[in-house]
C-alpha positions in Angstrom: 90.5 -26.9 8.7 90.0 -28.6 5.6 89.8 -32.7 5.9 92.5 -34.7 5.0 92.5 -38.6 3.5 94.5 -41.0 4.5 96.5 -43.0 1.7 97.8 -46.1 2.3 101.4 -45.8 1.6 101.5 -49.0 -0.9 103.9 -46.9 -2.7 106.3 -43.7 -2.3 105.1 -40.3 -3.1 108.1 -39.8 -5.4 107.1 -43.3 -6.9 103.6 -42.2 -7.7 105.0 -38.8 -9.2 107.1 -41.1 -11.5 104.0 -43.4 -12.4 101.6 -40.7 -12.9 104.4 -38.7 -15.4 104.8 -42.5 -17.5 100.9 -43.4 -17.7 100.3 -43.8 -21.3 96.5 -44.3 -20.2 94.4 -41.1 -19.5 92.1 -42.8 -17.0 95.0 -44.4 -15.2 97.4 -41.1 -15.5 94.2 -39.0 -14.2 93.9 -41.5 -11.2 97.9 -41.4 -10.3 97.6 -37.7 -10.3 94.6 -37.9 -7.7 96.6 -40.2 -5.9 100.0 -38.4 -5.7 98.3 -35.4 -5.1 96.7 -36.8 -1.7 99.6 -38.4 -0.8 101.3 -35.0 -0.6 99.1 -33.6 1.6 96.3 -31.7 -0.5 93.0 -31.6 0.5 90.1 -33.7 -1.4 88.3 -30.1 -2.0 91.6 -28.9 -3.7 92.3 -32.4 -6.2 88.4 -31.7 -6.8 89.2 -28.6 -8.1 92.6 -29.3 -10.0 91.3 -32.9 -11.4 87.6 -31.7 -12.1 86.5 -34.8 -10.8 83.8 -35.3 -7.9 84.6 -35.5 -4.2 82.5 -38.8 -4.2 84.9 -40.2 -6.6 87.7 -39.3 -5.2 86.7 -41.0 -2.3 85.7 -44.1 -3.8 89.0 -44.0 -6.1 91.2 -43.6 -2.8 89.4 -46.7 -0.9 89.5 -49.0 -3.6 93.1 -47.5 -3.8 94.0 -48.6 0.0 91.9 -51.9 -0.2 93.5 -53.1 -3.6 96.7 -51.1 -4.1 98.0 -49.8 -7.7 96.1 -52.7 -9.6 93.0 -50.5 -8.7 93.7 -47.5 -10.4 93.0 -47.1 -14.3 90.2 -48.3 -16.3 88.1 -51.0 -14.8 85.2 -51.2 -16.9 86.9 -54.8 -18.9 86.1 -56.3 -15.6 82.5 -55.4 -15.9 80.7 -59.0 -17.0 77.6 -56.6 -18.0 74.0 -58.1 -17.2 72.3 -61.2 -17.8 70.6 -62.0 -21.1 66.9 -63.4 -20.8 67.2 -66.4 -22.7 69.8 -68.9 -22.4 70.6 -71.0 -25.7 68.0 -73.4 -25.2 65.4 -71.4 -25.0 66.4 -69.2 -27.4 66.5 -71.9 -30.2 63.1 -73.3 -28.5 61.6 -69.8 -29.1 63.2 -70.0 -32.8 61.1 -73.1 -33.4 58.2 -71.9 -32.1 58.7 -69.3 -34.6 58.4 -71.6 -37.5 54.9 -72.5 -37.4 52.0 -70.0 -36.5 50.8 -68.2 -33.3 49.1 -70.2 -30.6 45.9 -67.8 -32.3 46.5 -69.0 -35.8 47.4 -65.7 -36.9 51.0 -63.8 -37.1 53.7 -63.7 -34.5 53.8 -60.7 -33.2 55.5 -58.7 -30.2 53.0 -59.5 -27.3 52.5 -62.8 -28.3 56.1 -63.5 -28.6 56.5 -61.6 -25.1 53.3 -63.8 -23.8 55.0 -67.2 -24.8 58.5 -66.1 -23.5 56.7 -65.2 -19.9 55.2 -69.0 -19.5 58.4 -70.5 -20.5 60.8 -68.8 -18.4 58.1 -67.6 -15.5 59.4 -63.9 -15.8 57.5 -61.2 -16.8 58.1 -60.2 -20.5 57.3 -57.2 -21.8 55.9 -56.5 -25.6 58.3 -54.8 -26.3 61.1 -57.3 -25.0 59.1 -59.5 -27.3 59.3 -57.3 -30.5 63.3 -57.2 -30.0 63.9 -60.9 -29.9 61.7 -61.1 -32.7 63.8 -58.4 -35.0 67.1 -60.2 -33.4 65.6 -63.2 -35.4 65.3 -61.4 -38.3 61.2 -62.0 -38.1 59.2 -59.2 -39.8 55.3 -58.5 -39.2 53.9 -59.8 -42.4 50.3 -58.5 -43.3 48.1 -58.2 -45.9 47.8 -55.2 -47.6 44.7 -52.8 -46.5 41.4 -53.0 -48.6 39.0 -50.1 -48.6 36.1 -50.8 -46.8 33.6 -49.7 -49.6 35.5 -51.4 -52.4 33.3 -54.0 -54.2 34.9 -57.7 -54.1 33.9 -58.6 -58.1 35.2 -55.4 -59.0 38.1 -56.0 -57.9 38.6 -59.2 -58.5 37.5 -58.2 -62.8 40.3 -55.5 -62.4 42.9 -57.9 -60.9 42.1 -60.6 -63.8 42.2 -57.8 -66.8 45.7 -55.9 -65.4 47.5 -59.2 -66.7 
């Protein structure tokens, strides 16, 4: 025999039938549907089937369901405060004025050196390519020269550059 999950009954099976009918939210109407549908007695293989959502789900939906009640049902991501950033303010204007003057090598700032300098300051590792981001997220571009041929002859070109004006 199939297995059955418990539901805490927060809330009458006729009052989750009426919720679930007025949810003007997908998530949340999709989640009242799971919910009323175990609370009448179907199995978790059978809402599976009917909701198209995973057994795993289901079973996480229907214990944050008894732990929190009706509050926990619907969309939950707003409560999400999403990870960390790197830098705090500090350091970020910090890193903005090291930015101003020239690389610790005299030449351009570039990715690894900007990853490099971030890593002594806050004593975690920084990657390159963490480095190039904070440098295009300050609007910094790699700035070179442009290539000369390596057979080109310096008085030439200097006589060409002179007679073009």
């Amino acid at each position: 025999m199939p297995k059955r999950i418990a539901i805490v009954n927060q809330v009458s099976t006729e009052e989750l039938l009426v919720r679930y009918r007025q949810a003007t939210e997908a998530t949340k109407r999709s989640h009242y549907q799971i919910i009323w549908l175990l609370a009448t007695g179907k199995t978790v293989a059978e809402v599976a089937q009917v909701t198209g959502y995973t057994k795993i789900w289901i079973y996480q939906l229907v214990k944050r369901y008894n732990q929190l009640g009706a509050s926990a049902l619907g969309d939950q991501r707003q409560h999400n405060p999403g990870k960390q950033t790197n830098l705090t303010d500090v350091q970020q204007a910090q890193l903005w004025q090291v930015l101003e003057d020239k690389a610790p090598d005299g030449g351009l700032w570039n990715g690894r050196k900007v990853a490099h300098w971030l890593s002594e300051l806050t004593g975690k590792r920084i990657t390159r390519h963490r480095g190039w981001e904070y440098l295009r997220q300050m609007r910094y571009r790699l700035r070179v020269s442009r290539p000369e041929h390596g057979m080109s002859d310096f008085v030439e070109q200097e006589s060409w550059k002179k007679n073009s004006i």
